[in-house]
Backbone bond lengths (Angstrom), bond angles and torsions (degrees), N, CA, C in turn:
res aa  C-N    CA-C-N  psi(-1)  N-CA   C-N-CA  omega(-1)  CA-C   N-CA-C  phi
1 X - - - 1.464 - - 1.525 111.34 -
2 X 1.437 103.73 -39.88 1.457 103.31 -176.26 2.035 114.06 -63.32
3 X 1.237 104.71 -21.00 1.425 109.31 -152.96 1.788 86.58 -103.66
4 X 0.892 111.71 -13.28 1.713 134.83 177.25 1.769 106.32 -66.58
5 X 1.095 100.47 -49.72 1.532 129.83 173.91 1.245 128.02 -74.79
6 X 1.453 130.11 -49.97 1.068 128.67 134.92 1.610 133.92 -24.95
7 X 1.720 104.67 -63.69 1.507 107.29 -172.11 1.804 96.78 -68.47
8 X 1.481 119.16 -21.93 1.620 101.12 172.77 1.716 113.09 -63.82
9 X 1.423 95.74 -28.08 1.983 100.04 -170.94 1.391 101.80 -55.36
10 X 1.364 97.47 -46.46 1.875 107.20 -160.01 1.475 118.32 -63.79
11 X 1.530 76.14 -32.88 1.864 85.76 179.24 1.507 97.22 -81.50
12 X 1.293 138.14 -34.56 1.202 117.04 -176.56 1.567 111.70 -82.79
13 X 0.972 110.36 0.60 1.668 127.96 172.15 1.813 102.57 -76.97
14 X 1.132 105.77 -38.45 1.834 101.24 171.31 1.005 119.86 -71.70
15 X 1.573 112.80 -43.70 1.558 103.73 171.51 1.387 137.22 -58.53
16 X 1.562 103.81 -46.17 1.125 113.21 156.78 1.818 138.84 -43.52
17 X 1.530 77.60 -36.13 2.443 91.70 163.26 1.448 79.92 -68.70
18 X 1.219 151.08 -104.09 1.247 158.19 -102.25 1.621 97.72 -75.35
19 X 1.590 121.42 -20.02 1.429 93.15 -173.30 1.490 91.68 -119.65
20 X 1.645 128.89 12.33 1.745 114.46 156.14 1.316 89.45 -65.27
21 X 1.624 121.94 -42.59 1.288 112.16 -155.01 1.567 134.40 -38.73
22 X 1.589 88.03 -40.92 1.635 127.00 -174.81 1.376 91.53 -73.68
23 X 1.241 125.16 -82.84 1.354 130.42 173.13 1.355 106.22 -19.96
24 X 1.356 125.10 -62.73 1.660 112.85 -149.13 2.060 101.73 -81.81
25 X 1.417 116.03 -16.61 1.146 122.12 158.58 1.570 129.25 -68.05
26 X 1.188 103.12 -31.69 1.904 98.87 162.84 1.285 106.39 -96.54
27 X 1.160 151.25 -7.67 0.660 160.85 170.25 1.908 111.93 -49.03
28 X 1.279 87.91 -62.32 1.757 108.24 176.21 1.179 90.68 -92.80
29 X 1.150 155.12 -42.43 1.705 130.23 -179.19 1.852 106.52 -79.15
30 X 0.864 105.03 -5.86 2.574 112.62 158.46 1.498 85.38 -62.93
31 X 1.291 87.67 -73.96 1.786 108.39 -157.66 1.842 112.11 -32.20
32 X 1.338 99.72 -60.69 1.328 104.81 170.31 1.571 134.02 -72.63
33 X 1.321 111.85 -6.32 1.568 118.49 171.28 1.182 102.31 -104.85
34 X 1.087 117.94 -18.79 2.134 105.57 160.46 1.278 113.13 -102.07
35 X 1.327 126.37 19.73 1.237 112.67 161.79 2.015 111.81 -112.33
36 X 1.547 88.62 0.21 1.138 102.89 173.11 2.275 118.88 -103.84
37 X 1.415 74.60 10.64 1.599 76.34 -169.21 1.806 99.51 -113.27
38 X 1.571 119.80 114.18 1.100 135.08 -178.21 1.720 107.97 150.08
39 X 1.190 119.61 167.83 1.281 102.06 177.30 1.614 138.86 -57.15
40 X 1.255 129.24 113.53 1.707 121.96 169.88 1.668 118.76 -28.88
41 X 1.727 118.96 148.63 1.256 135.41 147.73 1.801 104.32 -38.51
42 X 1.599 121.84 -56.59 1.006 117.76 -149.17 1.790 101.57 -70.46
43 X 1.531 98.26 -37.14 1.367 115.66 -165.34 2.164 109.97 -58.04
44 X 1.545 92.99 -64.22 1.108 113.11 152.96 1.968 136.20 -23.98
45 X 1.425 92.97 -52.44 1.201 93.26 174.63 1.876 110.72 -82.01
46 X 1.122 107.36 -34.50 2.034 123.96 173.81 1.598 91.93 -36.12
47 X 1.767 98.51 -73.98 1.333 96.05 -162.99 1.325 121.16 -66.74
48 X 1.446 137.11 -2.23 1.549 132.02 167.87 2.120 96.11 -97.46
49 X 0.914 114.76 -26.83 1.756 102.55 163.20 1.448 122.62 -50.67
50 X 2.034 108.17 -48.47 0.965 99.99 -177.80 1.369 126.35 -105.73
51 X 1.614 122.92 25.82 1.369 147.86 132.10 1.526 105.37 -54.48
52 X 1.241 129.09 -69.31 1.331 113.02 -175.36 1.631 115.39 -67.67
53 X 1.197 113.72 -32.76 1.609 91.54 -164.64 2.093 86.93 -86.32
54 X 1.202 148.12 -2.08 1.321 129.93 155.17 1.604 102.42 -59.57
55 X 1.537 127.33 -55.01 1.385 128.77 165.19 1.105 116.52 -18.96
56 X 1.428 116.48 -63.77 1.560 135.73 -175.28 1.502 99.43 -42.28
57 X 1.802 92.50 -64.18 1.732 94.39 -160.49 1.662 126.80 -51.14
58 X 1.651 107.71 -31.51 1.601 117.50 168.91 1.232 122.51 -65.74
59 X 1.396 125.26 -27.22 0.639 135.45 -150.14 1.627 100.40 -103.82
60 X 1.298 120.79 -20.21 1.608 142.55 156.99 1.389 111.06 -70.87
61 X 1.363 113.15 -63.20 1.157 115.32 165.83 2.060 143.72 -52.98
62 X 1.434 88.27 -30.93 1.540 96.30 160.53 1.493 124.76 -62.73
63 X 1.665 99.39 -47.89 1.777 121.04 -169.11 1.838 100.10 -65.11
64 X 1.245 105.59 -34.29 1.651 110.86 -159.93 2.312 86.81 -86.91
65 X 1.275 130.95 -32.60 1.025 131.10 143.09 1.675 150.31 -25.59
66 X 1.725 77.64 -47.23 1.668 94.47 157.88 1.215 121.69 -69.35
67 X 1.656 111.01 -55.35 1.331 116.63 -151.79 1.701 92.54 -83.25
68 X 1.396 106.53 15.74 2.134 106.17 173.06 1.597 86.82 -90.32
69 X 1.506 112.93 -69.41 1.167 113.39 -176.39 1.465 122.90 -34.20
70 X 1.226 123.67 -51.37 1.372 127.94 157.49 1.166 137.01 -39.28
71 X 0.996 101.44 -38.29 1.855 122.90 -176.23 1.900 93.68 -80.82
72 X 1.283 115.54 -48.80 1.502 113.08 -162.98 1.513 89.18 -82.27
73 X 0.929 144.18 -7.87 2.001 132.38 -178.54 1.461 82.04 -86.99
74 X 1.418 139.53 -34.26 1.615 127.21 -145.71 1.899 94.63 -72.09
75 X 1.669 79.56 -49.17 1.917 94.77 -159.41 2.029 92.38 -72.86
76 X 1.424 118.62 -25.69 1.271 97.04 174.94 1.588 116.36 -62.32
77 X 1.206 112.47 -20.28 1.901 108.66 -164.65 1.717 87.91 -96.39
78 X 1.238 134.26 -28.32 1.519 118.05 -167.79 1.293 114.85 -91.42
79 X 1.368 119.49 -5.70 1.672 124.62 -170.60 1.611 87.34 -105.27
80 X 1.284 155.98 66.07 1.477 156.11 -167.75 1.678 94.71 -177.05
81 X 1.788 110.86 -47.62 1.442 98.99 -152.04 1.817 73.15 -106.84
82 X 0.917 121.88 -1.99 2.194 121.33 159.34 1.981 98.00 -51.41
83 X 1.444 97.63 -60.04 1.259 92.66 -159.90 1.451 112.20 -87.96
84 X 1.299 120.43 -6.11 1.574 112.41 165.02 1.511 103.57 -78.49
85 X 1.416 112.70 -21.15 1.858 100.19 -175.90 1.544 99.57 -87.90
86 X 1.069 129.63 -37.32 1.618 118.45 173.00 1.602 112.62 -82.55
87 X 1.152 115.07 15.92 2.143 102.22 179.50 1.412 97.89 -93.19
88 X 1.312 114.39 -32.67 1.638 101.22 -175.34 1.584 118.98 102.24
89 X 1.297 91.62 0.86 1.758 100.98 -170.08 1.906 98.00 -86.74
90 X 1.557 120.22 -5.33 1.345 102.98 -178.77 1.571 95.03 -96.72
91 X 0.985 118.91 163.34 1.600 127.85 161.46 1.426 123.39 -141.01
92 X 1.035 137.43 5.73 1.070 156.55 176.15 1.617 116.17 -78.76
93 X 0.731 132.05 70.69 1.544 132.93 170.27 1.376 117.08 5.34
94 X 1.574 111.68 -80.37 1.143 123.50 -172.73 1.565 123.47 -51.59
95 X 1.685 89.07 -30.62 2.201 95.56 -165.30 1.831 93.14 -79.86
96 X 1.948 125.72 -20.98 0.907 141.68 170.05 1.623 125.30 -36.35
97 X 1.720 95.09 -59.87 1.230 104.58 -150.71 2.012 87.58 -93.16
98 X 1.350 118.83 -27.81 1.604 125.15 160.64 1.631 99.34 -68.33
99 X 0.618 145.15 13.24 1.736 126.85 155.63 1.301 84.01 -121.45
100 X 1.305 163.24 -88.27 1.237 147.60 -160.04 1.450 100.72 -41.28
101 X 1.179 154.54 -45.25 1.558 143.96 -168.15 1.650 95.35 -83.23
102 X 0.875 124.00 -21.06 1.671 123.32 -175.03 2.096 94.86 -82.82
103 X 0.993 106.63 -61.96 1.591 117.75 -176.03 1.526 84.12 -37.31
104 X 1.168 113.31 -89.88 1.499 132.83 177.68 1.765 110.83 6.95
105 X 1.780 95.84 -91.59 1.347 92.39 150.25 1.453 156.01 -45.04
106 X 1.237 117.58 11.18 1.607 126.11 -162.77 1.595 80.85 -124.72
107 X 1.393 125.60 -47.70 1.685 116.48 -167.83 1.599 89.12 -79.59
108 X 1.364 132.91 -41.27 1.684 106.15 172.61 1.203 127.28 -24.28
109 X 1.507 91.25 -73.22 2.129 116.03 163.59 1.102 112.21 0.06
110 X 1.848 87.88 -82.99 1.506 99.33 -161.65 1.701 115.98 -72.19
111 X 1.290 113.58 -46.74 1.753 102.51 158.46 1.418 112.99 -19.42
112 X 1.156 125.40 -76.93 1.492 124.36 156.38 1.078 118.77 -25.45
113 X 0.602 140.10 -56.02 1.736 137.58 -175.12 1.427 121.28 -81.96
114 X 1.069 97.53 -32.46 1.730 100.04 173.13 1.741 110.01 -91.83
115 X 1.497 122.24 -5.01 1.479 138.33 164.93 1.895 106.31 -67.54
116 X 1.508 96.80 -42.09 1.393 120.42 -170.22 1.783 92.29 -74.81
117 X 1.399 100.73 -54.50 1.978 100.81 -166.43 2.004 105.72 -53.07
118 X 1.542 107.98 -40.05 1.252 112.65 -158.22 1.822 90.60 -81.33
119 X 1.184 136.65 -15.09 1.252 135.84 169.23 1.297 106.24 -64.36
120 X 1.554 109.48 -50.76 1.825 102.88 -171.44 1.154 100.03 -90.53
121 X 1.179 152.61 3.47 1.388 147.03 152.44 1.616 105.73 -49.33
122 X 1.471 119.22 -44.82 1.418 127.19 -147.21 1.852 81.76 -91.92
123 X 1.358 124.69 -44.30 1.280 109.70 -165.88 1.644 104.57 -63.32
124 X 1.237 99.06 -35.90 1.780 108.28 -164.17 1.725 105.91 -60.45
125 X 1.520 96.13 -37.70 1.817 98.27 176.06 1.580 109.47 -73.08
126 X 1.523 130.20 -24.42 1.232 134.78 174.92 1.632 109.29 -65.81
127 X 1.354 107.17 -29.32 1.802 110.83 -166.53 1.331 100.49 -88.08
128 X 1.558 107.82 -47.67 1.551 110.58 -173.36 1.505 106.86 -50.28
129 X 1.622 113.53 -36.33 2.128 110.98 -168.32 1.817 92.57 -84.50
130 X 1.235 124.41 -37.34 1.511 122.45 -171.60 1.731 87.35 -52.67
131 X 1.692 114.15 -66.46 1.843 94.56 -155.67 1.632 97.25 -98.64
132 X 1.542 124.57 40.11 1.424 119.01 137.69 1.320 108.29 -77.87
133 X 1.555 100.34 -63.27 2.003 106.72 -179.72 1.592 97.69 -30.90
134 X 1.457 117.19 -55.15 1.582 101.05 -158.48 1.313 142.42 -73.93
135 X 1.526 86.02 -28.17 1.935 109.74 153.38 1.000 129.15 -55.10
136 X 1.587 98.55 -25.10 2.045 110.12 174.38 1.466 90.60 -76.88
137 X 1.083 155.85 -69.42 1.155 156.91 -71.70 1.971 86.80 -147.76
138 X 0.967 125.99 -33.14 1.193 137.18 161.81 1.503 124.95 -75.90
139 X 1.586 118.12 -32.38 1.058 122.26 162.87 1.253 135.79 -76.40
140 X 1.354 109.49 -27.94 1.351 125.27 -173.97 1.860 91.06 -86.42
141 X 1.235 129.01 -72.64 1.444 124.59 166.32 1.907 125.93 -17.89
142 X 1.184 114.91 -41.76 1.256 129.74 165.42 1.582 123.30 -76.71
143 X 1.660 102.85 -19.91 1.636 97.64 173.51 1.273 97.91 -103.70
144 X 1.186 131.87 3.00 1.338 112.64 178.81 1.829 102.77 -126.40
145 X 1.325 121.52 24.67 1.286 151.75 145.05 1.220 122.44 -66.13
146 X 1.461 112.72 -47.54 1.406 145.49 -128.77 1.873 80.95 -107.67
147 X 1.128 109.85 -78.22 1.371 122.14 -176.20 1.437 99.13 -61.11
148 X 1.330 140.20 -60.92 1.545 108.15 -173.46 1.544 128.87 -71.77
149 X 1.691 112.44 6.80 0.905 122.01 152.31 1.440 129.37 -64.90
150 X 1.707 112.45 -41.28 1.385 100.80 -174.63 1.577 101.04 -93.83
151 X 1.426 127.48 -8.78 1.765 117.33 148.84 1.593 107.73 -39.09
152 X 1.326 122.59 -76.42 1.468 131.12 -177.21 1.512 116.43 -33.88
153 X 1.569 117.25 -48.83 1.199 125.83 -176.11 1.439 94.46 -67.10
154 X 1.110 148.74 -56.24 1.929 138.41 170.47 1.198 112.13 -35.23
155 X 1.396 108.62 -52.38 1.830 124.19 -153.72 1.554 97.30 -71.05
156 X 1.265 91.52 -42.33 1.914 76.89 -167.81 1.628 111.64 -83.12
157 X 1.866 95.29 -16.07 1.899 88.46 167.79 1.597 115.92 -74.00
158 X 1.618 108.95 -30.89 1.375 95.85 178.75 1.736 123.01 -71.32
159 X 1.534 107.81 -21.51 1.174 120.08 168.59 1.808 129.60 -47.22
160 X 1.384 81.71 -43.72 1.594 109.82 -177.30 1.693 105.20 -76.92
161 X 1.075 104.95 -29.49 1.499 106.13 -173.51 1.787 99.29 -79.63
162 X 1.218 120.15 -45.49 1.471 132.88 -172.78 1.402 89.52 -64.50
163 X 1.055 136.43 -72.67 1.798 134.51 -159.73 1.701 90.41 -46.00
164 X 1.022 96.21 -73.72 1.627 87.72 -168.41 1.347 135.94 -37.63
165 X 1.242 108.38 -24.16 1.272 137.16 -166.34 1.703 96.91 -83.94
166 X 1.121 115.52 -71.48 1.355 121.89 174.17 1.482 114.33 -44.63
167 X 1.283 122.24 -68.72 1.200 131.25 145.38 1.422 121.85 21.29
168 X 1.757 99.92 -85.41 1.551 125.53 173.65 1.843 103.98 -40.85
169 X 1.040 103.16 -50.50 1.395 119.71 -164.52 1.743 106.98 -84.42
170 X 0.761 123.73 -22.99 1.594 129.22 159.30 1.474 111.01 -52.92
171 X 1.669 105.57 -64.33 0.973 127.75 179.13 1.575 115.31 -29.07
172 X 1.726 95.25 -72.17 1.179 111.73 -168.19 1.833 113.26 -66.04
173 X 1.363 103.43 -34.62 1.981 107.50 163.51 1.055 107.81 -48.44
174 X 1.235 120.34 -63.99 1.737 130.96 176.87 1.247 104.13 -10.39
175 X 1.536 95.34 -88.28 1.483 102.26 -163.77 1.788 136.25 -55.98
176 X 1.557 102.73 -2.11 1.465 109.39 149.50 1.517 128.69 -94.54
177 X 1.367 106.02 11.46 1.963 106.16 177.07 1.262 81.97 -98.89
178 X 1.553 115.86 126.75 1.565 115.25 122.84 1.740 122.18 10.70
179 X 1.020 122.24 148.70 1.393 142.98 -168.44 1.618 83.66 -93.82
180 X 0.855 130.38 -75.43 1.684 131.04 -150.22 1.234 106.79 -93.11
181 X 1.342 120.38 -13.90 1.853 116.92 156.06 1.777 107.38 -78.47
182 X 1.658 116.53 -32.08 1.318 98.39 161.40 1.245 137.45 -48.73
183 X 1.661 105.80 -50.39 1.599 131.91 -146.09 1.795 70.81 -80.60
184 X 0.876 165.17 18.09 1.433 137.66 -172.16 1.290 88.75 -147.29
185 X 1.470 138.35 -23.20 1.565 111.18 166.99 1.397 105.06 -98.67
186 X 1.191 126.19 2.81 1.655 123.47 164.32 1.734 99.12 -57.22
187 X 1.361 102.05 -60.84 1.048 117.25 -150.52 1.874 112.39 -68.46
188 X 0.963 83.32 -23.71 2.280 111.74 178.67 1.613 82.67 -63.63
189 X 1.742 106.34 -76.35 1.262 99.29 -165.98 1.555 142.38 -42.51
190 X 1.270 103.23 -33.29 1.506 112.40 176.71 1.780 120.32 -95.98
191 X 1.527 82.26 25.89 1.756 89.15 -175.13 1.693 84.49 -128.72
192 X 1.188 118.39 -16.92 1.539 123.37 -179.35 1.543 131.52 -97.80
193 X 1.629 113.23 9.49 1.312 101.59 -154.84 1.748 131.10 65.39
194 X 1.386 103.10 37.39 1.545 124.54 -167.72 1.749 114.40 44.22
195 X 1.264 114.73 21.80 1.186 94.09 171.75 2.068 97.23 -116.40
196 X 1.545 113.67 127.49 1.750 112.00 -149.46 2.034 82.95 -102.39
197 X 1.674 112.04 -40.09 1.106 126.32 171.53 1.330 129.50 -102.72
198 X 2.046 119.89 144.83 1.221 114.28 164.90 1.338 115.34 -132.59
199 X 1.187 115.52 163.56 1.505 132.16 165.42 1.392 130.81 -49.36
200 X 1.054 128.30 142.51 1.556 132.45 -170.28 1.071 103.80 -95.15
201 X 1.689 152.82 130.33 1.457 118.01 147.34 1.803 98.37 -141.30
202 X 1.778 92.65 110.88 1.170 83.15 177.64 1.895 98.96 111.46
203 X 1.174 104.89 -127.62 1.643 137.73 168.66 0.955 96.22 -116.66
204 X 1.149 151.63 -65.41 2.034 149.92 -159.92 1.370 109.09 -48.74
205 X 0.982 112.89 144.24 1.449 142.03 164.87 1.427 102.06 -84.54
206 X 1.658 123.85 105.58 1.437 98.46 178.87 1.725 117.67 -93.62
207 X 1.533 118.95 -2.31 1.266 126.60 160.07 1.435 116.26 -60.07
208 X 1.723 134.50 -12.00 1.236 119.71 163.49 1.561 114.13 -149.97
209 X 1.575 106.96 5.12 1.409 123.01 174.30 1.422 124.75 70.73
210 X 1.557 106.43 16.48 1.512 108.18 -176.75 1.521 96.94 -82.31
211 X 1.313 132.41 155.71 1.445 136.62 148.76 2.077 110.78 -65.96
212 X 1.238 110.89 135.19 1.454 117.37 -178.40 1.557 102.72 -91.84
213 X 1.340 96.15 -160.83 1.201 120.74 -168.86 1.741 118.06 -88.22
214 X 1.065 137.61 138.99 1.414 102.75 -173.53 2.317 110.53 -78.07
215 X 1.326 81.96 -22.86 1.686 86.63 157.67 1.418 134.37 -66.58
216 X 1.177 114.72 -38.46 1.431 112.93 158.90 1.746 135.13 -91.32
217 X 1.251 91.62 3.39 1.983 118.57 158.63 1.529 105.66 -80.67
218 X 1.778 117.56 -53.65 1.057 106.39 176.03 1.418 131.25 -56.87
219 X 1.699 98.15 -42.33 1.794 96.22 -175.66 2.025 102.66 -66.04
220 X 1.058 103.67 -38.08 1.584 81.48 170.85 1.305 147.24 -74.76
221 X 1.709 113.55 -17.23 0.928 106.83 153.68 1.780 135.88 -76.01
222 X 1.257 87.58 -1.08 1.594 116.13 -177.70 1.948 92.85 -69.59
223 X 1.592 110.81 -41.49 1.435 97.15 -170.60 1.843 130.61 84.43
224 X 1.527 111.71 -27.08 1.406 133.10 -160.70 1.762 103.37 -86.20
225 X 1.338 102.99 4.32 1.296 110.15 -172.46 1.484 119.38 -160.03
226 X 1.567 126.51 156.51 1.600 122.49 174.63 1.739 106.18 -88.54
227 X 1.020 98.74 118.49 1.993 113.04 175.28 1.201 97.70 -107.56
228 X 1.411 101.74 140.40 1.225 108.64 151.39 1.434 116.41 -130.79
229 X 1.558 114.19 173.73 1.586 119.71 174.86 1.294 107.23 -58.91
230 X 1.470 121.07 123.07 1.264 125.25 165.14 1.581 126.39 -74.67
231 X 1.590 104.34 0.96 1.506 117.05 167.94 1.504 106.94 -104.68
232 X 1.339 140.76 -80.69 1.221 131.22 147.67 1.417 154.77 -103.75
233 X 1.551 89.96 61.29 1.724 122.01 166.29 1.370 115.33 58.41
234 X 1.617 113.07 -5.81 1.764 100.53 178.75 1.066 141.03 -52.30
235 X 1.137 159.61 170.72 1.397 136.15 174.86 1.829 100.22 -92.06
236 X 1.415 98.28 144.97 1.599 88.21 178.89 1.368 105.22 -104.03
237 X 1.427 114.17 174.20 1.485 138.05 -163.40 1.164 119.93 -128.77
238 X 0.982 140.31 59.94 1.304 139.42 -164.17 1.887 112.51 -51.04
């Protein structure tokens, strides 16, 4: 009866590996969908790129603004002293050929300036496609942000629902192992990479793949006793 009792422990000792097992696998797949749930590096960095290059673009766009404004004060002062040099009302030679050298100079200017306007025209069309590209590139990043966020928001509820679940059922295995067949595959497990027990098949140990002893194969399949791997200490299962 006693050895009757045992081989029920042991066997409930497998199940119990089989559902940390489960457990210790959602466990790290929780872990990793909430550490994945909040905004991305990649996302993060998009949206301060395409803050600056909109920055950029006003900031193109103001300068290329000026040099309009500039350009239109030039042609406001030369289209006034146009029509005092063509009305005919000067006659004077000298005040003539000084408003013609003044005109002169004001259309230099503005050549200049409108050389300068058609430059920032060209940057302003360069800024405007830089933070279109980036809005694309930001938008598309955020909808597909957006959506593996509300994947995550399921995953980690269905996750949460599974732990618990298992959980309950740990619980309830538990409480038919022995106290001191627990306390010793608790203790296996967290010295093992959570696995405290392994499987027999054969002679092999399949928790580390050595072949045993045929004496310590026998006492476990015997059941009448706790074995463990004499290579890495698991308890075996026949």
């Amino acid at each position: 009866m006693v050895s009757n009792a045992l081989m029920t422990q042991f066997a409930d000792l497998w199940k119990l590996q089989e559902i940390d097992s489960a457990l210790d696998a959602r466990r790290a797949s929780l872990e990793d969908a909430e550490a994945r749930r909040g905004e991305s590096d990649d996302l993060i960095a998009a949206r301060a790129r395409d803050e600056e290059l909109r920055a950029a673009l006003h900031r193109a766009q103001a300068a290329q603004k000026d040099i309009e404004i500039e350009a239109d004060d030039l042609k406001a002062k030369i289209a006034p002293q146009e029509t005092k040099l063509y009305s005919g009302a000067i006659k004077n030679p000298k005040e003539l050929a000084d408003l013609q050298a003044d005109i002169a100079q004001l259309k230099r200017h503005l050549s200049a300036v409108e050389d300068r306007d058609l430059e920032a025209l060209t940057a302003v069309e360069a800024a405007e496609a830089e933070a279109r590209a980036s809005a694309a590139e930001l938008a598309a990043l955020e909808s597909a942000w957006q959506e593996e966020q509300g994947e995550l928001t399921v995953r980690v509820a269905k996750l949460g629902e599974e732990i618990d679940a298992y959980e309950l059922q740990r619980n309830e295995l538990a409480a038919d192992i022995g106290p001191a067949l627990l306390l010793t595959y608790d203790r296996l497990r967290l010295a093992h990479q959570g696995r405290g027990a392994a499987r027999l098949d054969r002679n092999l140990c399949l928790g580390c793949r050595i072949s045993l002893p045929v004496s310590t194969v026998n006492r476990a399949r015997a059941g009448s006793t706790l074995v463990q791997c004499p290579n890495c200490e698991r308890i075996l299962i026949a």
